[in-house]
C-alpha positions as CSV (number, residue, x, y, z in Angstrom):
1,X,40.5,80.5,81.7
2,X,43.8,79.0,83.5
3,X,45.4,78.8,80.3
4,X,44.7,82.3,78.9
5,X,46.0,83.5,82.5
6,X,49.2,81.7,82.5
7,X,50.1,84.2,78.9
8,X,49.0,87.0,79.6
9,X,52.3,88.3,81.1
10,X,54.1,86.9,78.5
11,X,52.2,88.1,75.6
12,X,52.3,91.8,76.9
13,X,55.8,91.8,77.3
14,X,56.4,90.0,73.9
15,X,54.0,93.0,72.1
16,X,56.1,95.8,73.8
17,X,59.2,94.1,73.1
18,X,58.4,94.2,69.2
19,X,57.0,97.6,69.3
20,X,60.7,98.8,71.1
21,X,62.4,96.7,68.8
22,X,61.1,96.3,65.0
23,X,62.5,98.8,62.9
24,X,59.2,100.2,60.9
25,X,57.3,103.1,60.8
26,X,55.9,104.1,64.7
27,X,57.9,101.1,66.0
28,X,61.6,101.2,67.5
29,X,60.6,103.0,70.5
30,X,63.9,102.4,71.4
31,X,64.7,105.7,69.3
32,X,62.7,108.1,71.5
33,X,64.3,107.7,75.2
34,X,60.5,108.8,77.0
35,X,59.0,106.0,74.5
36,X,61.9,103.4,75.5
37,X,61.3,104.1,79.5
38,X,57.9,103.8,79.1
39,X,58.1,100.0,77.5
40,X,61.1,99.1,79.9
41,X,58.7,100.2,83.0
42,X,55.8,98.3,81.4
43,X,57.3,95.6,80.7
44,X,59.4,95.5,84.1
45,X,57.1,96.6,86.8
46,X,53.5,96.0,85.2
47,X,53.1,93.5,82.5
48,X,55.8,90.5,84.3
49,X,54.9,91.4,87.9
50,X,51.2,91.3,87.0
51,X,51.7,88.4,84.6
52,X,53.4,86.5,86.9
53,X,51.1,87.3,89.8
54,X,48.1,85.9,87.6
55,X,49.7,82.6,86.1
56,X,50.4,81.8,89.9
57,X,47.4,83.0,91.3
58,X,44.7,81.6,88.7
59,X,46.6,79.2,86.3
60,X,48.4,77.3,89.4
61,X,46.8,77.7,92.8
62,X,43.0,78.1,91.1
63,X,42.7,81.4,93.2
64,X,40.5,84.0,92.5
65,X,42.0,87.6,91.5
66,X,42.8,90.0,95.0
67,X,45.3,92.8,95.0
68,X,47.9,92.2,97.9
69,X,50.6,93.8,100.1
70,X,53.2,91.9,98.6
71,X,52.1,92.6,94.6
72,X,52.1,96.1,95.7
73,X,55.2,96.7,97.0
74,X,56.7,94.5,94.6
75,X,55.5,96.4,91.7
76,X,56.1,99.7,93.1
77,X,60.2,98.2,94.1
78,X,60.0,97.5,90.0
79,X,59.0,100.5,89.1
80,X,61.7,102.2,90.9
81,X,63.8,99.9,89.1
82,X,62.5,100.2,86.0
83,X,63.7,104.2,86.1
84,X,67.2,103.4,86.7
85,X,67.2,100.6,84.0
86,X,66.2,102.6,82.0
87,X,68.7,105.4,82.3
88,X,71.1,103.2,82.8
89,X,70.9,101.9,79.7
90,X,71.6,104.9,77.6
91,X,75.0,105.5,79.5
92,X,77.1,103.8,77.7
93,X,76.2,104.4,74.1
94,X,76.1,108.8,74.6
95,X,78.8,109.2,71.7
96,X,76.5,107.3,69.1
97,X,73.1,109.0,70.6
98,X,75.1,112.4,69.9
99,X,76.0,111.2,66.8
100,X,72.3,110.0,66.0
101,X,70.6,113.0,67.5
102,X,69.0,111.3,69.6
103,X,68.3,113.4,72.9
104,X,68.4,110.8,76.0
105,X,68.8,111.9,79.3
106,X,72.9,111.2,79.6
107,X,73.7,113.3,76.3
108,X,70.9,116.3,78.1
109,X,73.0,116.0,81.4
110,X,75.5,114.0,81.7
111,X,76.9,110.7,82.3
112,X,77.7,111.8,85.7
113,X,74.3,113.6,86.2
114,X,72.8,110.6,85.2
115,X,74.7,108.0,86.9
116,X,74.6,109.9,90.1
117,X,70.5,110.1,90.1
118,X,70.4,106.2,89.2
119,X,72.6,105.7,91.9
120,X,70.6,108.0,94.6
121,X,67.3,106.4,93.2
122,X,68.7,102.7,94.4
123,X,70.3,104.2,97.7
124,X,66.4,105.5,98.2
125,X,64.6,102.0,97.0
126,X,67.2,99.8,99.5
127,X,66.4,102.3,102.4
128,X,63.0,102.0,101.9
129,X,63.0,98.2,101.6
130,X,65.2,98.1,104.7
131,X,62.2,100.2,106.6
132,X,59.6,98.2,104.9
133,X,61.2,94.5,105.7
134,X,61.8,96.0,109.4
135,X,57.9,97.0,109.6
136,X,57.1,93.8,108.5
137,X,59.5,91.5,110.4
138,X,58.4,94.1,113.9
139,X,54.4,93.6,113.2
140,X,54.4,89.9,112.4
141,X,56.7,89.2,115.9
142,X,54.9,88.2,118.8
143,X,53.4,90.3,121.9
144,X,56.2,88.7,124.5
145,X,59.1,88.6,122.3
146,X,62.0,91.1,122.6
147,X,64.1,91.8,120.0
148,X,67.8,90.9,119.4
149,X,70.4,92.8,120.0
């Protein structure tokens, strides 16, 4: 059981990565831009957060499976960050997705559309880190303390 938990990550994002990459028939995701974001956020903010989580969890501390605050939230930063990555990603190559036909987001929009909602998604993921780390660091202080100026 430890073993098979310490791969499971690994061989997930390994299958996806084929499945975006090989070039045969109903592979190459990386053609279809909704097919590409999908395997970047599975990849990203399922299969190595959650891979990672159990190898630790199971394969290294011998701990028995529990959904926390901190696999949460970190999947759910990922996932945020999964989105822009994969915009991102098509930004520099919108000449030769014209050229291809292929319909991506930047050559729909704009590389300026684009960039700008990659860059208001991370403005919204630090702010609501910020809040989130302040929550935190304000419930775990004690009753008498009083905080710094």
């Amino acid at each position: 059981m430890r073993l098979a938990c310490s791969f499971v990550g690994v061989q997930r994002s390994l299958a996806l990565g084929v499945v975006y990459s090989t070039d045969l028939p109903f592979l190459r995701w990386k053609r279809y831009p909704f097919m590409a974001a999908t395997c970047i956020f599975l990849v990203r903010a399922v299969a190595v957060q959650l891979g990672f989580y159990l190898h630790m969890r199971c394969a290294v501390l011998g701990l028995p499976l529990t959904w926390t605050q901190p696999l949460l939230f970190g999947t759910a930063f990922m996932s945020l960050c999964s989105v822009v990555i994969a915009l991102f990603k098509d930004i520099p190559d919108v000449a030769g997705d014209r050229i291809a036909n292929v319909r991506t987001l930047s050559v729909r929009l704009g590389v300026p559309a684009v960039f700008n909602i990659c860059r208001y998604v991370c403005v919204c993921v630090c702010l609501r880190v910020r809040v989130r780390v302040r929550r935190v660091r304000t419930d775990s202080r004690p009753a008498n303390s009083h905080p710094h100026p």
